[in-house]
N, C-alpha and C positions, 0 to 999 in steps of 0.2 A: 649347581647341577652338572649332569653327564655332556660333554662339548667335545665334540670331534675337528681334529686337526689332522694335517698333515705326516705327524710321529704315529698317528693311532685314536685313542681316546682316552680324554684324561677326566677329572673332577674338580670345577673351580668353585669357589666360594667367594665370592664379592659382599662386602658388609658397606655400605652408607656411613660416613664418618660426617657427626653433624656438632655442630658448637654454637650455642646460643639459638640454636632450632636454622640453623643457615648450613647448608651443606657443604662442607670446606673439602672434602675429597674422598676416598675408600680406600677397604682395605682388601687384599686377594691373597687367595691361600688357594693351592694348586696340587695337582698330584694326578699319578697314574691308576687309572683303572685297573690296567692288569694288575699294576704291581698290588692293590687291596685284594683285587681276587685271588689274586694267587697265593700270599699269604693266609688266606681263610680258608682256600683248600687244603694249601699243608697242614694249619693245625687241627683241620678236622677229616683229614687223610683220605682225601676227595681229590677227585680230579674236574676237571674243568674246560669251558670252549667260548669263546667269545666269537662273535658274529657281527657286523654291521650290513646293513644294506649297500648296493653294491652303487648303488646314485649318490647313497649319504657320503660314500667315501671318493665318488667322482667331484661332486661338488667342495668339496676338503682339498682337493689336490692332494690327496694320500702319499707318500712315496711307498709305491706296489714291494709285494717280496712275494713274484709268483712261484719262488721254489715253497717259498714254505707255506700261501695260503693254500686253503681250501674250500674250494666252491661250491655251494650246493644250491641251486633257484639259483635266487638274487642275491642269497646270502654271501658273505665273503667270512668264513672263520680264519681270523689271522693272529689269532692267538690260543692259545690251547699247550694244556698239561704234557703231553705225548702222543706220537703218531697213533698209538696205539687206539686214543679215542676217538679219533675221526673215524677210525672203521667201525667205532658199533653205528655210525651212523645209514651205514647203508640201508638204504628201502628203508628208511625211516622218518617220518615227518614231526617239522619240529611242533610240540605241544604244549597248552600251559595247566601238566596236572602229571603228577607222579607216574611212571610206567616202569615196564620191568623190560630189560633186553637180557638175552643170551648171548653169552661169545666162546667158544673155545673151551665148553664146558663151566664156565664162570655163570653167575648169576649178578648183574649191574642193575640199580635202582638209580633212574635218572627224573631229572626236572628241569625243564626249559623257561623261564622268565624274560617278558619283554622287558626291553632295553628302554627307558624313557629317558630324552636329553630335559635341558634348561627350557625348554620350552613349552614341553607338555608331548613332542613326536616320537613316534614309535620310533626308533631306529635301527634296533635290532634283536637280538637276544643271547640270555647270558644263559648255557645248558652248565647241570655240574651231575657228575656218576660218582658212584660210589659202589664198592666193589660187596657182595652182598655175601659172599659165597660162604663164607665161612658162617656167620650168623645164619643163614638160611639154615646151612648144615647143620648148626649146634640147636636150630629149632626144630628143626625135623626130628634129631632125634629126642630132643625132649617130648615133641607131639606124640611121635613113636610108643614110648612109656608111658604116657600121659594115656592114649589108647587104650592100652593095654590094659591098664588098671582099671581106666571107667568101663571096657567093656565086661571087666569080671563081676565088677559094683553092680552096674545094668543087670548082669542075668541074675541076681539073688536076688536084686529088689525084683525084677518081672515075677519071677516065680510066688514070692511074696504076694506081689501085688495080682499078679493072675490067681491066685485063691481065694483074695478076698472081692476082685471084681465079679467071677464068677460067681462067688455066693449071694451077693448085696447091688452092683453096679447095672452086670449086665441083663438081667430081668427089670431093671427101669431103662434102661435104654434100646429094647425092645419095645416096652411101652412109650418112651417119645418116637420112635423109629413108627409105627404104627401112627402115631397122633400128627406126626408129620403125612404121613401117606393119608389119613384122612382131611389133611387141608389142602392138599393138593388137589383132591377129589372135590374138594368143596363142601365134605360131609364132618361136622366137629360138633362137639355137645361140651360145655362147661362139667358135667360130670364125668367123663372120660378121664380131668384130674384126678389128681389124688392130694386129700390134703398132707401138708407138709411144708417144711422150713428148707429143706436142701437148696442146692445146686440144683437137682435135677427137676426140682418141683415149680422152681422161679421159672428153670428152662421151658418146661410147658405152658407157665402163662404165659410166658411171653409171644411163644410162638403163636399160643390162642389168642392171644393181644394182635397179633402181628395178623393171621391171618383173618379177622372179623375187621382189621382195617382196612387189609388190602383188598378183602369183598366190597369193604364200601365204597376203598377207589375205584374198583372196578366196574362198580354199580353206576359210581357220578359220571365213570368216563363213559358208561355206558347211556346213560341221559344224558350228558352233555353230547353228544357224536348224533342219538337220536333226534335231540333238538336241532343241533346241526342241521342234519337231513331233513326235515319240516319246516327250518328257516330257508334252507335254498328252493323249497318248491311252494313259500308260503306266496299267495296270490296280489298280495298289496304287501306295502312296507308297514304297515300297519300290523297286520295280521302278523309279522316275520317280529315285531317287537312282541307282540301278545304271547305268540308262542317262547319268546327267550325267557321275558318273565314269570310263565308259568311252570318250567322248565326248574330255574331260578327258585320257583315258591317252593316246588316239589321236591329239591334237592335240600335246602337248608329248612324245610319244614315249618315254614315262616305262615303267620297268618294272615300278614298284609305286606306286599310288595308296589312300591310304587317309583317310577324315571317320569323326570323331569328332563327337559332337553332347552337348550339355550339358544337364544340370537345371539348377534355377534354382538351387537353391545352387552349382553349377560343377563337379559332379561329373560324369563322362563317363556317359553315358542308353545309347548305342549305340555299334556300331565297326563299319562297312564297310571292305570290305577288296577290292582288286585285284590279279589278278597276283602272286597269291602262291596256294602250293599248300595243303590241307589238313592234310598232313602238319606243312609249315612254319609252319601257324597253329599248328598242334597244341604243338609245340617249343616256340612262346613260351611257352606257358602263359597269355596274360593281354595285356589292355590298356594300353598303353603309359601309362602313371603321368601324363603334361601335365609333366614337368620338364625344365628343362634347354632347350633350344632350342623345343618346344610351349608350356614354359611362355612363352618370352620372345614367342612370336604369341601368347600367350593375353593376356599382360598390356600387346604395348604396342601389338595391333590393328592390327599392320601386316604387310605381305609379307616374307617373308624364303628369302633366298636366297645359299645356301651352295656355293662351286664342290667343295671338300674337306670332306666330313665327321669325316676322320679327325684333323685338327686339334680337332677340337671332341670327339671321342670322351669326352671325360672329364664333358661336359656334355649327352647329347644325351640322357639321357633315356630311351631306348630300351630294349625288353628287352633279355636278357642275348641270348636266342635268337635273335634279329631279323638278319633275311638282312642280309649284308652292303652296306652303304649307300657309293656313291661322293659325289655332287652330292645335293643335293634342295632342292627348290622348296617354303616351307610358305605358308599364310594365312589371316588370320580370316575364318571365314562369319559377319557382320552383314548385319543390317537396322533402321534406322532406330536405330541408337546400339544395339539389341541385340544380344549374340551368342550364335549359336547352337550353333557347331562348331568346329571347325579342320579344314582339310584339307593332306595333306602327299603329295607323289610326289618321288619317288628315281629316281635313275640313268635316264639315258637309252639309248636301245635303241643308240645310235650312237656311244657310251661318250664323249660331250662335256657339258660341265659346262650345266645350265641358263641361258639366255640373259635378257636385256631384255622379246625378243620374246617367250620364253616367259612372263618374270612379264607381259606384257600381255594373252596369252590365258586366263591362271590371272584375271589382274582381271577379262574378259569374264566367267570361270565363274560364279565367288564370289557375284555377284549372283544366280545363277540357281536358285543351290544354297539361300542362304539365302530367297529367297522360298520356294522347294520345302518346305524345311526348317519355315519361319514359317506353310505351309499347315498343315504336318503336326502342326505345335502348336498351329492356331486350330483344326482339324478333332479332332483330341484333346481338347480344350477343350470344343468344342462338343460332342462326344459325351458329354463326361464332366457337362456340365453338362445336358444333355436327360436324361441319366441319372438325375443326384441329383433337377431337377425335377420327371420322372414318378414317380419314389419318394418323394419329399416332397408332390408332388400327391394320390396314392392316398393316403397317411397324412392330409393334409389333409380330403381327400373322406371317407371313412370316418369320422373325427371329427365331420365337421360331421354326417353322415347320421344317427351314433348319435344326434346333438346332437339332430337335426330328431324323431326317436322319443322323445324325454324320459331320453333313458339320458347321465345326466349320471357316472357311473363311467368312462368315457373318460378315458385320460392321453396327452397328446400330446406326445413327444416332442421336443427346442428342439434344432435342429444348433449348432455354435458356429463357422458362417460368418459371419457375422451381416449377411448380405445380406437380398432384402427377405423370398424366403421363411421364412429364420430369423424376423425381425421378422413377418412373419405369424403363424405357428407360436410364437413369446414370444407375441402378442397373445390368439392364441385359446386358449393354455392359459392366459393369464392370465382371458381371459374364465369359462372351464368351470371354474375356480378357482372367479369370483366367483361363479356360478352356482352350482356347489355351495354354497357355504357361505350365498349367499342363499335358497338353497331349503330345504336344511336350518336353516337360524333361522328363516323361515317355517312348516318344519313344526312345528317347535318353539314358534313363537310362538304358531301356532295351534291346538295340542296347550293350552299354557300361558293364552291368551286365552279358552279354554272356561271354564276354574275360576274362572278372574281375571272372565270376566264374569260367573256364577253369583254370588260373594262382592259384583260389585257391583251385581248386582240388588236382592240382599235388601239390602245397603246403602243404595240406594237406597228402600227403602220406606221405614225405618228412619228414611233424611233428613227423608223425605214426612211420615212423624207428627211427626216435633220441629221441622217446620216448619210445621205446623198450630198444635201446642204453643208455637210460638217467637209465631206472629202472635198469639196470644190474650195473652199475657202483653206481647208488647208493646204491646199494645191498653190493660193498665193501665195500664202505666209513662208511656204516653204520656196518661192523666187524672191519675196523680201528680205528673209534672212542669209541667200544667197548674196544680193546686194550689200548686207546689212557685212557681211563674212568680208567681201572686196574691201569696205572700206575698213575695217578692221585692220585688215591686213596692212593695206600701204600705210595707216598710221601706226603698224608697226615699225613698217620698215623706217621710215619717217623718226620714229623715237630712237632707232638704232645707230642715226645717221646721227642726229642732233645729241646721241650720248658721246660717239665718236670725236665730234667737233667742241664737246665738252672738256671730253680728256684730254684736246690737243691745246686750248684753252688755258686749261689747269698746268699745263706741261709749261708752254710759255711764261703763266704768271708765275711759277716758281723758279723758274732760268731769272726774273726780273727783282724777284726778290733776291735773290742771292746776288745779281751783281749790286743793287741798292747796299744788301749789308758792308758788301765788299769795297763799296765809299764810303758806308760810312766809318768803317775802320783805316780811310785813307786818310779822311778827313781829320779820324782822330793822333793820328798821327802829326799829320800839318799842325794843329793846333798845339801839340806836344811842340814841335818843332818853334813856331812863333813865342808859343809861351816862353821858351830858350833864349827864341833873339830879343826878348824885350830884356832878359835879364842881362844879355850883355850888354846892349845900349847902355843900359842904367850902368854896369860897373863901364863900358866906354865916358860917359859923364862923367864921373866920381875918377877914372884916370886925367880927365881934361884938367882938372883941379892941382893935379902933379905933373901937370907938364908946361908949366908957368915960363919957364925956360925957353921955349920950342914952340912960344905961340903963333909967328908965321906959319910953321910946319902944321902946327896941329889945325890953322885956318885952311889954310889949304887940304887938309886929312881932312876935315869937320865938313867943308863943302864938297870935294868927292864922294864922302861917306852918305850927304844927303841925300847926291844923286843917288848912291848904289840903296841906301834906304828907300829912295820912292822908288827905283826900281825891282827893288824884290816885293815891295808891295803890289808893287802892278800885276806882278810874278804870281805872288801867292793871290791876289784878287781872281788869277785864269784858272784856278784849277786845276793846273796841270801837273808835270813832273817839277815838282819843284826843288827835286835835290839837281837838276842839271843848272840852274838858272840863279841858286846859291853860289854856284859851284863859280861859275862866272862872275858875278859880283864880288869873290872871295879873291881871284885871278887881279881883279881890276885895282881891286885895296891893295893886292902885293907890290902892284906896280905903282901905284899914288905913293905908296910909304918909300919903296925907294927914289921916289921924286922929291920924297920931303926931307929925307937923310939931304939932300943937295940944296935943297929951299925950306931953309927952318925959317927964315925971315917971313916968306909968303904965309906961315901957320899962324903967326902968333897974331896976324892978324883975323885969321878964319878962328880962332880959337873960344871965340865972346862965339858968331853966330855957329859953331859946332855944338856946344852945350846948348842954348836956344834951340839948333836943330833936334838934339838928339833926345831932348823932352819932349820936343811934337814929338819924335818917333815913337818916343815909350809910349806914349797917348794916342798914336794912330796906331800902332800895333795891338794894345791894350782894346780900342775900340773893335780893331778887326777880328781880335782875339772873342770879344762877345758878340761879333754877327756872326764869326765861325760855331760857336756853341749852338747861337739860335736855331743854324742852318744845319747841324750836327739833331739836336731835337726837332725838328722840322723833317727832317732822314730820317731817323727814329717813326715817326707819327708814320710818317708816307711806307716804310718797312713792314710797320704793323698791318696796317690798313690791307697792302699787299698777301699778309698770312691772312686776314680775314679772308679776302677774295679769293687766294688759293683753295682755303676750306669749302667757302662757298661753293667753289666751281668743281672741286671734290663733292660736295654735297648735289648739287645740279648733275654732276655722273652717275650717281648711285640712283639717282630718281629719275635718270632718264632710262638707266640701265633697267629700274623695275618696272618705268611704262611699258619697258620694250617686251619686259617679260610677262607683264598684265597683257599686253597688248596679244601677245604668241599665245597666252590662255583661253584670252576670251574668243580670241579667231578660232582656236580647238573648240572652244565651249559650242559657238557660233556654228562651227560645225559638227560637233554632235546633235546641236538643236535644230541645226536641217535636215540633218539625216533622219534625227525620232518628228521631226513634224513629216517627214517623208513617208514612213514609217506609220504612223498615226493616217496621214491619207489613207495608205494601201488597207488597214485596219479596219478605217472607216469603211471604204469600199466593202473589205469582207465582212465587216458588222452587218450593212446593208442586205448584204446576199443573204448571209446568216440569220439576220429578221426577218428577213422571207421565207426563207425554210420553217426559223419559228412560227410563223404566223399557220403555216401548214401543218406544223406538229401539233401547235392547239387546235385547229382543228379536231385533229384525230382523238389529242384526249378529252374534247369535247362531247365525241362522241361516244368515247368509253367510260368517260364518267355519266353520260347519261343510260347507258349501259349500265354500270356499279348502281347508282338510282331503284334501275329496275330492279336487280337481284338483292340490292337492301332489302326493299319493300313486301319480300319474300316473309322474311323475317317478321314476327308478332312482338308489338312492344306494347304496354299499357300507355294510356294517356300520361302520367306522371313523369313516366321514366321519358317520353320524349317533351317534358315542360322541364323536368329536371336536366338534362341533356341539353336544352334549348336555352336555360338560363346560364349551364355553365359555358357552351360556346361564347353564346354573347360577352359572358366573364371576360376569356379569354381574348376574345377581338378586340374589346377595351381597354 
């Protein structure tokens, strides 16, 4: 389709490209608009103007050429044959139908077509001229000649022809000119014709046809208008149907006319009857049942008209008794899609089957019948509804009046129209409802409100003393808990002191544990040290053995050595520094052994008890060596036992540290609970006052409900509704 861009307006074509019924892509084919138009005006030597709307080409983003458009409205022509055509456009609007303009002595035949895009929108329009001048000219003169010749043709046939209309024509068309002038008058005779086959002989029947019809229209309209006028002054609705269908009988020449009119379920309301004798009403017995030919007007609301009824006899519906029926004419009485009747007439006085003309004066009726008819049901209506509404109004009014006196015993009866009176009538019995039942549990509450407030008067004194009672005793509670606060307090302080002396506790035992581990690594050391001297003992021994030579010396070395052996014993027995006390012993052998380089004689006799001595040593060392271990685990145990107690007395911190801080809570607690028993007294106090006051305010409403009592009892209630009211309180109290 037509697509507006930016360049102007082109023409695209998009095709669906599908493969295997799957849409794989399209194709597009594109082109310029002008460029077709313009080509189709040159080869048909026409000139041309293209137009868009001046929004279609905002919304485009056009790129403008305001030298070359031209604007006319809203239109924008920005394309066009020659300037030359923009000027037939002046004082001219655009059209879509052939026109003729004038310019500069030229004659231009133009046409204007909307522009339709891809979409279905108007967008603008395509005009194209064509220069006419010369064809106009070369018709002209051939109309020119053309003239001339039929007018010479024309006068030789006239003259022709005027001698033989004079002789033959114009004396019969004096006679229709005549025959006309006597039906205008109203005065015309079937022999006034003449017979004959012509033209002009048909021409007078027809007109004597035409004018014996339009007397008759003029006759029915003239009965129909007079019936009119007799229906609007007839005196009953009754009397206004009698006259239609006598009206009706008189017009179609019928011998019996007879409407039936409906209920709204469809069953026959009425039956008028015409032209028929009493006797012979009498014979049917009854209402023609709507089957058979009534029923086919009832069901398919149309005219119907039968030349033989005797065909249809099987179907018509009719009593048994019913006068004999030739033709008859039936049709529905509606209005406005409703229907209201049927009406049907039989046999004509002139024993000819009903006509056209006749169903077209029966259609004049039918209108006339069913408004008459659709009064007689709006005026029944309205009667019947003025009727229910001053009867539901007096029922209303009389309700409310008792209502207005206090006589709430009133039952007002609910129609089940449920129009608005009903829904009045539901409302105000549902009101006198709740009025009753409100007034009787009022009376009842107020009945029941006397004892209840009795019970809570003295109740209320009662408060009054044990709230007297209540403040004095809170009055102690609240110096006990002060006491109660005191001691609180110093076994705070108390737990603060002993977390203190805990900490300093804890402080100690771990100065005590660390110098403990700090022996027992001195220890381990000593024993490191002993386990050394026993092994040199042992290699001193095992030298004893090679020194066979030097045994004075080595007796002599052997018995110093023993002294200096029990004395590092004694040494290492103290516990002390025992690198000083080696150190000396170690001094003293220096000086033995150079005594003994001088007295090798005195060793060889110490030599026997040096080995003897130096295996006690190994074995007194060896033994000291596993009391040192014992005393090393023993350290050990006693180290432990110290980190337990440390913890412990860490653990005794923390738990004295949270007594202190229980202790600072419950002192707080203790005194906000002196403060709210403090509090609670002053309460009680005001409770007191305050239940005095109450006790005076029941009074008052004692009074006013016995008061409220009184102006219940204004109010009228049946026995029921206060036994009904009396069982549902009691409901409720239980």
């Amino acid at each position: 389709g037509v697509e507006v861009g930016r360049g102007g307006v082109g023409i695209r074509l998009v095709v669906p490209v599908f493969h295997n019924q799957n849409h794989i892509g399209s194709v597009e084919l594109g082109g310029s608009l002008e460029g077709v138009v313009a080509d189709i005006a040159k080869s048909m030597e026409m000139d041309f103007a293209i137009a868009i709307r001046q929004d279609v080409f905002e919304n485009a983003r056009r790129f403008t050429d305001k030298e070359k458009d031209f604007v006319k409205g809203d239109l924008v022509y920005y394309n066009y044959s020659s300037v030359g055509v923009m000027n037939l456009f002046n004082g001219e609007s655009i059209a879509d139908q052939f026109a003729m303009l004038e310019n500069d002595d030229k004659s231009y035949g133009w046409i204007s077509k909307p522009l339709i895009d891809y979409s279905g929108e108007q967008i603008g329009y395509v005009s194209v001229f064509i220069d006419l001048s010369d064809k106009l000219s070369a018709i002209s003169t051939a109309r020119t000649r053309s003239y001339l010749v039929l007018f010479l043709l024309v006068l030789v046939i006239a003259g022709v022809t005027y001698f033989f209309m004079q002789r033959f024509l114009f004396s019969r068309l004096r006679d229709s000119v005549q025959l006309a002038k006597d039906l205008e008058n109203g005065v015309f005779s079937a022999e006034e014709i003449e017979n004959g086959q012509d033209e002009l002989a048909e021409l007078e029947k027809s007109l004597l046809h035409m004018g014996i019809k339009i007397t008759m229209q003029m006759n029915n309209v003239r009965s129909i208008l007079n019936t009119i006028l007799k229906v609007q002054t007839a005196p009953t609705l009754d009397s206004a149907i009698q006259l239609i269908l006598e009206g009706l009988q008189h017009m179609l020449q019928a011998q019996y006319v007879a409407l039936s009119t409906f209920t709204k379920s469809g069953g026959i309301d009425r039956f008028f009857t015409l032209g028929m004798s009493e006797a012979a009403q009498r014979s049917i017995g009854g209402y023609p049942k709507g089957e058979g030919l009534l029923k086919h007007v009832y069901q398919s609301r149309q005219i119907l008209r039968i030349e033989d009824i005797d065909k249809h006899a099987a179907s018509a519906g009719f009593p048994a008794n019913h006068p004999a029926m030739k033709s008859l004419i039936a049709g529905p009485v509606m209005h406005d899609e409703q229907l209201f009747g049927t009406v049907y007439l039989t046999n004509k006085t002139d024993g000819q089957a009903f006509t056209a003309e006749d169903e077209e004066v029966l259609k004049f009726f039918l209108p006339l019948l069913s408004i008459t008819l659709k009064e007689k049901k709006v005026n029944a209506e309205i009667l019947e509804t003025k009727k229910y509404m001053e009867a539901e109004s007096v029922q209303i009014l009389q309700a409310i009046r008792r209502l207005a006196k206090g006589d709430l015993s009133v039952n007002v009866a609910v129609n089940n129209r449920g129009d608005d009176l009903s829904r009045i009538e539901s409302g105000l019995s549902e009101m006198v409802a709740s009025l009753r039942t409100l007034v009787g549990d009022i009376y009842k509450l107020a009945e029941n409100a006397t004892s209840q407030i009795e019970q809570i008067s003295s109740s209320t004194e009662e408060l009054s003393a044990g709230a007297k009672n209540q403040s004095a005793s809170s009055q102690g509670v609240a110096s006990a808990m002060e006491e109660m606060n005191l001691t609180v307090y110093e076994n705070s302080q108390n737990a603060q002191r002993t977390a203190g002396l805990a900490k300093q506790n804890g402080d100690v035992m771990v100065e005590v544990n660390r110098i403990v581990r700090e022996t027992i690594e001195k220890i381990q050391s000593v024993a490191v040290i002993i386990e050394k001297s026993a092994g040199m003992v042992e290699e001193l021994g095992e030298s004893s053995n090679k020194i066979g030579g030097i045994i004075s010396v080595i007796d002599e070395i052997a018995d110093q050595t023993n002294l200096l052996a029990l004395n590092a014993a004694i040494e290492a027995a103290r516990a002390g520094d025992q690198g000083r006390g080696f150190a000396v012993v170690a001094d003293e052998v220096r000086r033995l052994a150079e005594r003994t380089s001088h007295a090798t004689g005195e060793i060889s006799e110490m030599i026997g008890k040096t080995q003897k001595a130096a295996g006690q040593v190994v074995q007194i060392i060896r033994n000291g060596n596993d009391e040192m271990q014992q005393g090393l685990k023993l350290s050990q145990q006693a180290s432990d036992a110290l980190q337990n107690s440390v913890e412990g007395a860490n653990d005794v911190q923390v738990k004295m540290a949270q007594i202190a801080t229980s202790s600072d809570q419950q002192s707080a607690a203790l005194t906000d609970i002196s403060r709210n028993v403090e509090s609670i007294s002053n309460i009680t106090s005001e409770s007191a006052t305050a239940l005095s006051d109450i006790s005076q305010t029941i009074s008052d409403l004692s009074r006013v409900i016995n008061q409220l009592h009184s102006s219940v009892q204004q109010f009228k209630l049946s026995k029921s509704d206060l036994m009904i009211n009396s069982f549902a309180e009691n409901e409720r109290f239980n």
